[in-house]
N, C-alpha and C positions, 0 to 999 in steps of 0.2 A: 557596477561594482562586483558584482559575482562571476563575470567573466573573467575578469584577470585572475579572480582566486581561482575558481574551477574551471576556467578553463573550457570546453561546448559539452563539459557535463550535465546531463538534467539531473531533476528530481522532480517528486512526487508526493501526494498525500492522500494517505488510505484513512477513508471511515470505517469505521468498525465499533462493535459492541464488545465487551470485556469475555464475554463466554469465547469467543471467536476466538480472541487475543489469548486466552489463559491454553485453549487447545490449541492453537499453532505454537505456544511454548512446549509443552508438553511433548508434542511432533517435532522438535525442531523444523519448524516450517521454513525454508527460503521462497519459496514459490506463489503468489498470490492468484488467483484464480477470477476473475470479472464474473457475476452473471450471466447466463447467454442474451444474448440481443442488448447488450449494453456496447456503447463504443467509446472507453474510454480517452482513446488517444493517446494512446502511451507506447506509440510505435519511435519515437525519441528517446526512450530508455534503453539501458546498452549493460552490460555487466561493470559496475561498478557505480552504478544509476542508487542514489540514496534517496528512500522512499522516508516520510516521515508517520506513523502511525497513532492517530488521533481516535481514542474512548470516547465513545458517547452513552448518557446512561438509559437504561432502558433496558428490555427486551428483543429479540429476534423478531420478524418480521409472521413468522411459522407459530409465536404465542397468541 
């Protein structure tokens, strides 16, 4: 179903915590940055690739 709408666009979904989120507002962030030694897989994203961005609640990993 999603191909005939988009077409061989992907997408994606980022976890994150609300601190993370309220600073990349702040910066107007476009740019999401992976952990080192993580391999996301998100070599199929392309510019015009819609990432969907999901709060989790809690803390930083660094509290």
């Amino acid at each position: 179903m999603f191909d005939s709408i988009l077409g061989d666009v992907y997408g994606g979904i980022v976890l994150t915590i609300r601190e993370w989120f309220d600073e990349c507002l702040e910066r107007n962030c476009t740019v999401f940055h992976f952990p080192p030694n993580r391999k996301p897989r998100i070599h199929v994203l392309s510019p015009g690739s819609v990432c969907l961005v999901l709060i989790k609640e809690g803390a930083s990993r660094k509290d």
